[in-house]
N, C-alpha and C positions, 0 to 999 in steps of 0.2 A: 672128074670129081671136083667138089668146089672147097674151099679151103676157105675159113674165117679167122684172121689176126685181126685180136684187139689188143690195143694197148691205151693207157691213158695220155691226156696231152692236155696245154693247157691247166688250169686249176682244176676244172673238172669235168672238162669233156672224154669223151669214147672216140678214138680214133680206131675205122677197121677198113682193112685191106682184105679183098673178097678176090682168091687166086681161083682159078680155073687149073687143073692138074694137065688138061689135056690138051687146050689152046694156049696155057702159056700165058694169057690173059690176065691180066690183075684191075680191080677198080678200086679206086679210090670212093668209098663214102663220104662224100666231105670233105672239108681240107682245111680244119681248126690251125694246123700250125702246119705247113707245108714242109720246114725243115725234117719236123720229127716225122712225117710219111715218107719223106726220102728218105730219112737214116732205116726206120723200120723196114720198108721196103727193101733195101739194101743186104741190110742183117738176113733177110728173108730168099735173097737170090732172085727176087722177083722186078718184075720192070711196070710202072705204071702205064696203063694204054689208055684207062677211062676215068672221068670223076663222074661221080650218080650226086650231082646237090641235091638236097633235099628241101634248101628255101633261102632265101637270099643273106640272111645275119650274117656278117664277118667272122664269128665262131665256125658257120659251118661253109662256107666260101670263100675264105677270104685268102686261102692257101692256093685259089687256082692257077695265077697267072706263075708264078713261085715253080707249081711240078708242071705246068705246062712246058715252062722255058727248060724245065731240068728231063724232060722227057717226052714231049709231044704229045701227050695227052690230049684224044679229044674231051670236052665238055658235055656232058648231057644234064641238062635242067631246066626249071620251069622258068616263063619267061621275067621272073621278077630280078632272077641272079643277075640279072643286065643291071641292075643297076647299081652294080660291083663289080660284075665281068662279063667280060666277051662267053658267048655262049655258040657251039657248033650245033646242036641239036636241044629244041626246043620242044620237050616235051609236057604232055597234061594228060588227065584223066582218062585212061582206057588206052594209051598210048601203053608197044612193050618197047623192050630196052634187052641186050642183050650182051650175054658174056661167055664165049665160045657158043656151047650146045644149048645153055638154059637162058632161059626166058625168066624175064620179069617185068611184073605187071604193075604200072604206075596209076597209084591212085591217087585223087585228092582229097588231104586230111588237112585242107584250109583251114584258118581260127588262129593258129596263133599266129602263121601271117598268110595272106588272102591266096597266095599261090603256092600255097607248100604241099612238097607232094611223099607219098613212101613209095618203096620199089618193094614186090611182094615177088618173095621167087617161090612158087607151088611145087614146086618139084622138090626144093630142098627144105621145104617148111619153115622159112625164114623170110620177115620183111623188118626192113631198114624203114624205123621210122621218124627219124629227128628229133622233132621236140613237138611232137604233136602229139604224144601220150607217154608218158615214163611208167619205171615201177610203182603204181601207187600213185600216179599222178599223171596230170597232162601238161601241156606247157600255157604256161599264160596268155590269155586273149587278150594280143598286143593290137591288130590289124583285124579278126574278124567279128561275127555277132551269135552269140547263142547257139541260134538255130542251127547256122553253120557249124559251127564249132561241133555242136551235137550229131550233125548229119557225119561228118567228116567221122568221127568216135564210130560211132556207128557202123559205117567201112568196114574201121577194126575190127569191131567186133562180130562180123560176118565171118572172117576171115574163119579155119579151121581151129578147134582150141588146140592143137598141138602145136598151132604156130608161135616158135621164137620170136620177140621181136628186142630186135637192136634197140636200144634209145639212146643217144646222143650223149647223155649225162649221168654221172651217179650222182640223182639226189633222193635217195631210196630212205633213208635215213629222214630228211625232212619231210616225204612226201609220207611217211610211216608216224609220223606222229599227228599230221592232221586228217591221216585217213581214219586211226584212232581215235581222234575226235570227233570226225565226221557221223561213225559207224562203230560207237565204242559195243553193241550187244553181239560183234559179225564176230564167231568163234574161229573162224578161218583167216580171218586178217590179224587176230591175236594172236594166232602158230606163226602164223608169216613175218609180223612182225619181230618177235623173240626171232626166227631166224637168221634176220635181215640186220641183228643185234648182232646177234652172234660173227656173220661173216666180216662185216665191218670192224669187229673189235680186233681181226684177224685182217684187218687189211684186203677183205677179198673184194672182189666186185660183186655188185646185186643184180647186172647184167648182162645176158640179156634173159629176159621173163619168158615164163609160157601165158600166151594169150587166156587158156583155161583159169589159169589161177587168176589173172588181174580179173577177169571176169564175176570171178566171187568175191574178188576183196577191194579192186580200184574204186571208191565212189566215182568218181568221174565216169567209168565205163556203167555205171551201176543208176544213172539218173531217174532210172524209168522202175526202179524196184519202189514198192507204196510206203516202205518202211523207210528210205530216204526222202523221200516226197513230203510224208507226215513229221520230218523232222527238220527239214528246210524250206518245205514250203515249195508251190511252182503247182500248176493245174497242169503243166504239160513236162514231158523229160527237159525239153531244151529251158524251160525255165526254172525247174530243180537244178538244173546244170548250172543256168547260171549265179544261181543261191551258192551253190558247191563253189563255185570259180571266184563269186564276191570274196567269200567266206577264206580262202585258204590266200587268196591276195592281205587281206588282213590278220592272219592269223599268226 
């Protein structure tokens, strides 16, 4: 059985340690602050064997060399982490990755940087997906272009709607008042919002999402609906997308 610890780390990243019950197995998502995945780890009785990066930033890498030395860990990431850290396995798109009996399937959700990738476990209706879409948002188009960025979203949201997905960060709160800009008539993103209110004022976390619901309320997942289109503009999704992506960089 697989086991999910989140904790926060950082200002405002999601640290999660992804246990296996029956190999014993743990992986590290990322590695924002290496200290706090060893202490968590620790508290948890559990031992890290893997890290799954998701794309090269120091936020979410920068912890490997750190539990590698404190545990041997091997590396599993795309080849951009190289240019941070040593990497054992170099994986990409259609590549699996594995943690005792379950599999996960690494896709690529390039755009915010050209090789970033999420781990989809189907089995357990969960993918880890960095900063390549939040609640309510996606991450900023640092490294790639539009279309990609669009193709990449897109992935996502192939994916089943009952799929979890990790994000990297709570920015649910920011990402909720430009998506209400974005889509002030979406009666669905109006419930969601007030509840994304609510949990916050409560200290909770906003993640991780079901794929179903970002689906009716993310504009970013939403580029290709005609009632976004007709209010930012763009002949195609990947160019309403990138009105949306202008738009909330300034916003």
């Amino acid at each position: 059985m697989l086991t999910i610890h989140q904790f926060p780390c950082l200002s405002d990243n999601y640290g999660y340690l992804l246990h296996d019950t029956d190999s014993h197995e743990t992986v590290a998502i990322d590695t924002p602050d290496a200290q706090e995945y060893l202490k968590q780890a620790e508290l948890k009785g559990w031992r890290i064997t893997q890290i799954w990066n998701t794309h090269w930033h120091p936020d979410h890498a920068g912890g490997n060399k750190a539990i590698v030395e404190a545990t041997g860990a091997t590396i599993v990431a795309p080849q951009e982490v190289e240019r941070i850290s040593s990497i054992d396995r170099v994986v990409a798109h259609g590549d699996t990755v594995s943690i005792g009996a379950h599999t996960a399937h690494v896709i690529d959700v390039s755009g915010h940087t050209n090789g970033h990738v999420a781990f989809h476990l189907p089995d357990a209706g969960i993918a880890f997906v960095g900063d390549s879409v939040f609640a309510l948002g996606c991450g900023r188009m640092f490294e790639g272009e539009p279309q990609q960025f669009w193709d990449s979203l897109s992935r996502i949201r192939a994916l089943p709607g009952e799929t979890m997905l990790y994000c990297a960060h709570e920015y649910t709160a920011s990402n909720a008042k430009f998506a209400s800009h974005a889509d002030p008539d979406n009666a669905a993103l109006a419930a969601y919002v007030e509840e994304i209110a609510a949990k916050r004022a409560k200290d909770e976390p906003t993640v991780p999402t079901q794929l179903a619901r970002e689906l009716d309320t993310n504009p970013f997942l939403r580029a290709d609906d005609p009632v976004l289109a007709a209010k930012w503009g763009g002949s195609t999704p990947a160019e309403t997308f990138a009105a949306l992506r202008a738009g909330k960089d300034n916003f």
